[in-house]
C-alpha positions, -999 to 999 in steps of 0.1 A, spaced: 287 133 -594 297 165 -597 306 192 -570 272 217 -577 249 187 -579 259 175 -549 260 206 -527 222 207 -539 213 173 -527 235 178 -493 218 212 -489 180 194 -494 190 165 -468 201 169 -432 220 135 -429 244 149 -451 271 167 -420 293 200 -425 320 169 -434 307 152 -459 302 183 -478 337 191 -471 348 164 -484 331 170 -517 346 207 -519 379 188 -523 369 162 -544 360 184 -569 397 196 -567 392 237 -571 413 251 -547 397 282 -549 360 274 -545 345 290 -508 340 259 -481 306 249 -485 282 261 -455 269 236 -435 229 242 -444 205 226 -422 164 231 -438 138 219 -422 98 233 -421 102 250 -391 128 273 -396 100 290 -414 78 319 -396 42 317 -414 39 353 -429 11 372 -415 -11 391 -443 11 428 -440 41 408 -454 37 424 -485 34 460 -468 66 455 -449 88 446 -479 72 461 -508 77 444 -542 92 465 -569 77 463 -609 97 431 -619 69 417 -638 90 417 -671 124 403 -651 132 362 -656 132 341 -624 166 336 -617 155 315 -586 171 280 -586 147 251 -603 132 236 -570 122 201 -568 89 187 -550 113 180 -522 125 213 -521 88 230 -517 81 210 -484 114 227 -471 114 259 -491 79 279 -487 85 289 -526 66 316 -532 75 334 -497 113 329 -508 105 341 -542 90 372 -536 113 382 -504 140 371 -528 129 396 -555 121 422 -530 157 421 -523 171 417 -551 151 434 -580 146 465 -591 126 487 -611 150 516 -609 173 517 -644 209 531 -647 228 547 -673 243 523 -699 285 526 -698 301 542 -720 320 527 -755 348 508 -742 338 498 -707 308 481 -713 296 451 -689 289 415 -707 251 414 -701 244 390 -669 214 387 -647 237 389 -623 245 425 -629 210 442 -639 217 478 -646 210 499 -623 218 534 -603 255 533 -592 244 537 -555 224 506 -559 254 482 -579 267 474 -540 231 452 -534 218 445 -566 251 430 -586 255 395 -573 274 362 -575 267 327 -570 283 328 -534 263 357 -524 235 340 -538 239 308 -519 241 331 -485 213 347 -489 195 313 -490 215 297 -462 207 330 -443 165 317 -454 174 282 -437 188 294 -409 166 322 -398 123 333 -398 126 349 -435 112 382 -418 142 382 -398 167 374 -424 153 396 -446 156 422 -419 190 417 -416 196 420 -455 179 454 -451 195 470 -422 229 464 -442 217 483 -474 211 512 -447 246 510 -430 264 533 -460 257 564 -466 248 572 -513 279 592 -517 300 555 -503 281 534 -520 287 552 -552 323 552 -547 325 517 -544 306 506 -575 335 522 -592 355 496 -578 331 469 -587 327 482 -622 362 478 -628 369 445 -615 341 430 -634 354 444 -665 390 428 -655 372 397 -650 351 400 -685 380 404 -704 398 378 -691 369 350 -685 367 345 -653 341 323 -642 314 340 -621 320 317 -594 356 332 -591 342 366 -586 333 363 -553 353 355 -530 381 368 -551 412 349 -546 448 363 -535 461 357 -566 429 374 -586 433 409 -567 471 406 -567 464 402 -607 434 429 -608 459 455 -592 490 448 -614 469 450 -644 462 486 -636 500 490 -623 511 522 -645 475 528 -659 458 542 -630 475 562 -595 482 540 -567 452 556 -548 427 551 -574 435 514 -574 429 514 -532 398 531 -537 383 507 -563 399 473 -537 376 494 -511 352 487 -531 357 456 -539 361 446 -500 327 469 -496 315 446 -523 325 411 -504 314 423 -469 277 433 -480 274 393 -493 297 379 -462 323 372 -483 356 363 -472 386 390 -482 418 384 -493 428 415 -503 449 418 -471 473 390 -482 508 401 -486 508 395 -522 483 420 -529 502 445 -507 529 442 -522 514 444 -560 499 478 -543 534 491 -533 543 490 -569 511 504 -584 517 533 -557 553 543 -572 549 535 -611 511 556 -604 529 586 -597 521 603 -632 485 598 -632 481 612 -601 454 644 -592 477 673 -584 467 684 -545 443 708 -538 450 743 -530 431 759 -502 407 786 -505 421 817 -492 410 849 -475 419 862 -513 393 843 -529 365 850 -506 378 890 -510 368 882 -546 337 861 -542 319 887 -523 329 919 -548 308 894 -573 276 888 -553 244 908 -547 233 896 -513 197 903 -517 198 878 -544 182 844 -529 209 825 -545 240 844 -537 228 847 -499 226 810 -503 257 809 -517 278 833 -498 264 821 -465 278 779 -475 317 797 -486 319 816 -449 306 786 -432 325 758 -449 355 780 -444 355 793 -414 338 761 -396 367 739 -408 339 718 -427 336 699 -456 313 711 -484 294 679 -489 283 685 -452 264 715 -458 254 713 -490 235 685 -508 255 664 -534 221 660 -561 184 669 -558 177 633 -554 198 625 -522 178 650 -499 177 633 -466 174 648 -434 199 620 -420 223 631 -438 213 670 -445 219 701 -428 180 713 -427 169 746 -416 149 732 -388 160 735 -354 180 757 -372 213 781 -362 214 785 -330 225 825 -320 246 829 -289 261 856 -274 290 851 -245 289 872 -218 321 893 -229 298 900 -260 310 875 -284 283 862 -304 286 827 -324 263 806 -344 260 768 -341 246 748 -365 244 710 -358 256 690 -384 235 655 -386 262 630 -407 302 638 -408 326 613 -423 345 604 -393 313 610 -367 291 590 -390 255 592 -372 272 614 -344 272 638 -360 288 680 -349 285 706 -340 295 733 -362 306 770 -341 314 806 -360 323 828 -344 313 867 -355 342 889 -370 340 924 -374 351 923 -408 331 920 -442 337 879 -441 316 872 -411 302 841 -412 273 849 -386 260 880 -407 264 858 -437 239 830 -425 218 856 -409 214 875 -443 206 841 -461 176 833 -435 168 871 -443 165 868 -482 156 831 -485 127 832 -459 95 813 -461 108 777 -473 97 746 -453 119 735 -425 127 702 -434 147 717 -463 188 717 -464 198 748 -446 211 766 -480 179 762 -501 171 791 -518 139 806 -534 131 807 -571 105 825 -590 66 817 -578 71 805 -542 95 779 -556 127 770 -538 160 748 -541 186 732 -523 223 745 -530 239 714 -544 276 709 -543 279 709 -577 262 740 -585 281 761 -553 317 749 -573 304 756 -608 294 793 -597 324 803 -578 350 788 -597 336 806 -629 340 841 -607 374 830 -596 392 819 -630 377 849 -647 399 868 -617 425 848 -622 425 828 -592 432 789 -588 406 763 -596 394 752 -561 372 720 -547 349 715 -518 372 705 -497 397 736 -503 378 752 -475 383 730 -452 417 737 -461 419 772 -462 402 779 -427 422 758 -406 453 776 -422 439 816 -416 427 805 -386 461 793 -371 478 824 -388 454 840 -365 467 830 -333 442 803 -325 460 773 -308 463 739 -327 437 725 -302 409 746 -309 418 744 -346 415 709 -342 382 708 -325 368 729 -349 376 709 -380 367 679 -358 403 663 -361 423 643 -334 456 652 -325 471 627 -348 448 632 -372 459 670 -375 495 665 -373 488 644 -402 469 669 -421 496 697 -416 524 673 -436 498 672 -463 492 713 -461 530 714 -462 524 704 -500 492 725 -508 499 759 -495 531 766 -520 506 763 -544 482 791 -535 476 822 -557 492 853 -554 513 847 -531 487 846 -504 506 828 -479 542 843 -476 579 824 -465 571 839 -429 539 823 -427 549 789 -434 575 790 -410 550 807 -385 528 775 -389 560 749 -391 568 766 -356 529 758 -341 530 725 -352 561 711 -340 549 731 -307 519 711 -304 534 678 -316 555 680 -286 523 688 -264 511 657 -276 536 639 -270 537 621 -306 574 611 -313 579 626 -349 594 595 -363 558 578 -358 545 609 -379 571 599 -407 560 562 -408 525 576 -423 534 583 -459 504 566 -475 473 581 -453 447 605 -467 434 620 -443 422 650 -463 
């Protein structure tokens, strides 16, 4: 009897203990099969569905999509209310939504295990035949509301932009796997010795951080289906040492920070009565000067809007003026990569100069009045009452056009990040506020200063001077001492990005 047919049997009959199935994992020999979980089905584990069912978990256009439920027996019905498991089954994992196909040389051998869809949706919609069998033990073991529930809540606990990242990683691996035939069942969960081989097939191909993001994906991959991970096993480290140093070649060259220079040029280039360049101008001084990323104040696409996520104009900057006549303006910022749902808070302060970020935001609500408030904060108006949010993609493509025809160094979204912190400390402004500003620890920031140590050489025109470097080595050191972090504990961080 072989190993399948008799997990299905066991699975179907109670007698049969967490032991006995145990004990025919190892008959069948195949060291790296999952241990089989212990499944106990019986009527009653079953909620009857009340009549909104179908409201509550709405099914998607899969009229045209074969069953890929298992065959079940007459037996199995009694256990298995079919056609609720069916249709919560295909509510979770069908969809009507249709991706690109991938390009000539990385195509995907067709499975109905990997429909095509979006890349923000590969992380829940590709599956295995371990993730499979969960989700059904997860049906025997729980009211299929509840399990389905569950399922749910975890779709919700990454944000697009992650989930898109790691169906890079998932793409890739299941083209490693494709070309070498490895069996589905193999996939997931993915031995020691397949990730050790995934990574040093890649060893000299790709940069040693390109091969940790797509394992982050892979893990991602594993821990939406419970999956066990082996991608900690010292084998796989150690295949990741290597890919780190032969990578070196194909890696990205760092990014340079935006300086006071480049804003000097941006702002010669804009008309501020303009709805889009208010727009724009207003994201530069605020992703600058608030330490920020620019994925946090603009949108990445037009069809990721989501006020979870999304700066909106509504409550709005906040205007505040300190009783020595400072004003600042604080913006609250909903989603940040560290703070997750915690969000920040987001403070400019007003300069007296032509690069004042308050004046900046105040001219954008001035120009690019009248849209709804539940839009992002930089939307912008268009011709006949129309309006637009800045996306991240357009706010690069329109000031790095105005910068290379100056002359200036490509930059990316998160040079401004960059670039603030470094004017800011130039300024005089102690490492601590910096640090709270940008939303950093004290580690954190210590950490991001070796990194600037390797970005600011590479700045245009000189911006940043001999004297300025050593200005900012002295403030540093300074406040790694106020810490009290030993430097040699600094040192042993050589492979964190923490940019």
């Amino acid at each position: 009897m072989s190993y399948n047919k008799f997990l299905s049997m066991s699975s179907l009959n109670p007698s049969f203990s967490a032991a006995t199935r145990a004990v025919a994992s190892s008959v069948e020999g195949d060291c790296n099969k999952f241990p089989p979980r212990p499944i106990v089905a019986h009527k009653d584990s079953f909620f009857s569905f009340s009549s909104n069912f179908s409201s509550n978990f709405p099914s998607n256009n899969i009229s045209s999509s074969p069953s890929i439920l298992p065959e079940f027996s007459s037996d199995t019905k009694n256990i298995f209310p079919s056609s609720d498991l069916s249709s919560c089954y295909r509510n979770l994992f069908f969809t009507s939504h249709k991706g690109r196909k991938p390009s000539k040389g990385w195509e995907i051998k067709p499975s109905h295990f990997r429909p095509l869809v979006p890349a923000k949706e590969r992380l829940y919609f590709w599956r295995t035949p371990y993730g499979d069998e969960h989700f059904f033990d997860l049906a025997s073991r729980l009211p299929l509301p509840l399990a389905s529930a569950a399922c749910l809540a975890i779709r919700s606990a990454l944000v697009p932009a992650t989930a898109t990242t790691y169906a890079a990683g998932m793409k890739r691996f299941t083209q490693f796997c494709d070309q070498w035939n490895i069996p589905e069942s193999d996939h997931m969960p993915a031995s020691y010795a397949l990730l050790s081989a995934f990574v040093a097939f890649n060893i000299g191909k790709e940069a040693g951080n390109t091969i940790k993001t797509w394992l982050s994906g892979i893990h991602g991959w594993h821990t939406v289906n419970h999956a066990p991970w082996y991608g900690d096993d010292k084998w796989v480290h150690l295949c990741r040492t290597v890919a780190n140093r032969e990578g070196t070649s194909h890696e990205k060259p760092p990014r340079p920070p935006a300086s006071l220079n480049h804003l000097r040029v941006l702002r010669q280039a804009l008309d501020l009565t303009l709805p889009f360049h208010a727009a724009v101008w207003g994201a530069a001084l605020a992703t600058f000067w608030g330490c920020h990323r620019l994925g946090e104040l603009t949108v990445l696409n037009l069809s990721s809007l989501d006020p979870i996520f999304n700066v909106t104009r509504s409550p709005g900057p906040i205007l505040r003026t300190l009783t020595d006549g400072t004003r600042s303006v604080d913006v609250h910022i909903p989603w940040t990569k560290t703070t997750k749902e915690r969000g920040a808070d987001m403070i400019l302060t007003a300069r007296s100069d032509d690069l004042c970020p308050c004046v900046a935001i105040l001219n954008h609500f001035l120009v690019n009045n009248n849209i709804p408030p539940g839009q992002p904060l930089f939307s912008y108006k268009l011709p006949h009452g129309r309006y637009r949010p800045l996306t991240r993609q357009d706010f690069l493509s329109f000031v790095n056009k105005i910068w290379s025809d100056a002359g200036l160094l490509h930059v990316y979204g998160h040079s401004f990040r960059i670039g603030g912190a470094v004017e800011i400390l130039l300024a005089g402004v102690p490492p601590e506020i910096v640090a709270a500003i940008g939303g950093w620890t004290s580690l954190a920031f210590l950490l991001y200063w070796r990194r600037l140590k390797e970005l600011l050489p590479m700045s245009t025109v000189r911006a940043y001077k001999q004297n300025d470097m050593n200005r900012l080595a002295r403030i540093f050191d300074d406040f790694r001492v106020r810490a009290k972090i030993p430097k040699a504990f600094l040192d042993s961080f050589d492979d964190i990005s923490i940019l």
